[in-house]
C-alpha positions in Angstrom: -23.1 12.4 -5.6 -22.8 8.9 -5.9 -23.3 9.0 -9.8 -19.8 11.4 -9.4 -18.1 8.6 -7.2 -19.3 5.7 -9.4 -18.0 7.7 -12.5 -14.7 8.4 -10.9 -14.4 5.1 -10.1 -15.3 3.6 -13.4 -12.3 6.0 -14.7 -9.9 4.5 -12.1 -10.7 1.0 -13.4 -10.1 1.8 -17.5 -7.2 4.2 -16.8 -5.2 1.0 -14.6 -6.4 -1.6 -17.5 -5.1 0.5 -20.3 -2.5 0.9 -18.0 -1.2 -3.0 -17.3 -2.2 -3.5 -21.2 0.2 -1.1 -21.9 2.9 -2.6 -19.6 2.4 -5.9 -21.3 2.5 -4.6 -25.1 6.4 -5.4 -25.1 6.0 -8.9 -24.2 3.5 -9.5 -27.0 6.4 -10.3 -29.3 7.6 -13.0 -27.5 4.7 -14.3 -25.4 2.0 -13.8 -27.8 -1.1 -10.8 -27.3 -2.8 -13.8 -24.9 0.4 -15.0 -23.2 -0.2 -18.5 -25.1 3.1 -18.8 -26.5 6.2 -20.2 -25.8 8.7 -16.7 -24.7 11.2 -16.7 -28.3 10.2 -20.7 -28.2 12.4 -21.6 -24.8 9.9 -20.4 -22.1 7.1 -22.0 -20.5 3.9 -20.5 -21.3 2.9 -18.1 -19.0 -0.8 -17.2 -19.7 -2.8 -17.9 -16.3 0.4 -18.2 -14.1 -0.3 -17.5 -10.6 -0.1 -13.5 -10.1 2.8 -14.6 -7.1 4.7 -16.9 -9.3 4.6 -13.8 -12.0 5.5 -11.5 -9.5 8.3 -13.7 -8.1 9.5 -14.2 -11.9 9.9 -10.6 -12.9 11.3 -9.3 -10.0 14.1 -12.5 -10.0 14.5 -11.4 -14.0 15.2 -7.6 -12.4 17.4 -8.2 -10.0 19.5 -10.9 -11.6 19.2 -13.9 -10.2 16.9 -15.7 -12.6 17.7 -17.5 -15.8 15.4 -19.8 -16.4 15.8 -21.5 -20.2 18.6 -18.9 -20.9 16.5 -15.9 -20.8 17.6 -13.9 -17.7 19.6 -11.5 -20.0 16.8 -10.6 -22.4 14.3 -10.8 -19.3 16.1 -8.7 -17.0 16.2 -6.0 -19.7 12.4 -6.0 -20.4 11.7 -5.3 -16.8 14.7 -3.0 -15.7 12.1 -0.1 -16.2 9.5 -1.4 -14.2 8.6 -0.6 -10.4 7.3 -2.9 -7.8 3.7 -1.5 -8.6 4.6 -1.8 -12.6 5.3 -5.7 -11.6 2.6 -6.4 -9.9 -0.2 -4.6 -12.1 1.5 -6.5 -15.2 1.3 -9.5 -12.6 -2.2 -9.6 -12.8 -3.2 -8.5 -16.3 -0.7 -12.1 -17.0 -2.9 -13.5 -15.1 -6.3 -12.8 -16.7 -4.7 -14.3 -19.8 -6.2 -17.7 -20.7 
């Protein structure tokens, strides 16, 4: 039984990695595969940010009411399609990035 629950579990944990690696594969162009550059060269580099001040970012980006360095247009349409839970899982993965 518990080599079924470890298994499962293991699962869980590749399928939400693949998952927030997905979610960040359009950003690659403009923030690099490790988040090390510079968003279309305006941004600040946002590899290691803190998963709150991501979260605070995207969901400013989404709504509207962000433009930092002229980018709220272009940002606000890279996360229109994401949910809360989309934010936040991409949140993290951001964060892993150093």
């Amino acid at each position: 039984m518990k080599k079924v629950i470890l298994s499962v579990v293991a699962a869980s944990l590749v399928a939400v990695s693949a998952s927030a690696t997905d979610l960040y594969k359009p950003c690659v162009a403009c923030h690099g595969a490790k988040a090390e550059k510079k968003g279309l060269g305006k941004s600040e580099i946002i590899a290691g940010w803190d998963v709150a001040k991501i979260v605070e970012s995207l969901k400013g980006y989404k709504a509207g009411t962000l433009n930092k360095y002229g980018m709220g247009g272009v940002m606000k349409g890279q996360v229109a399609k994401l949910n809360d839970a989309q934010i936040e899982e991409l949140a993290k993965y951001i964060n892993t990035l150093k």
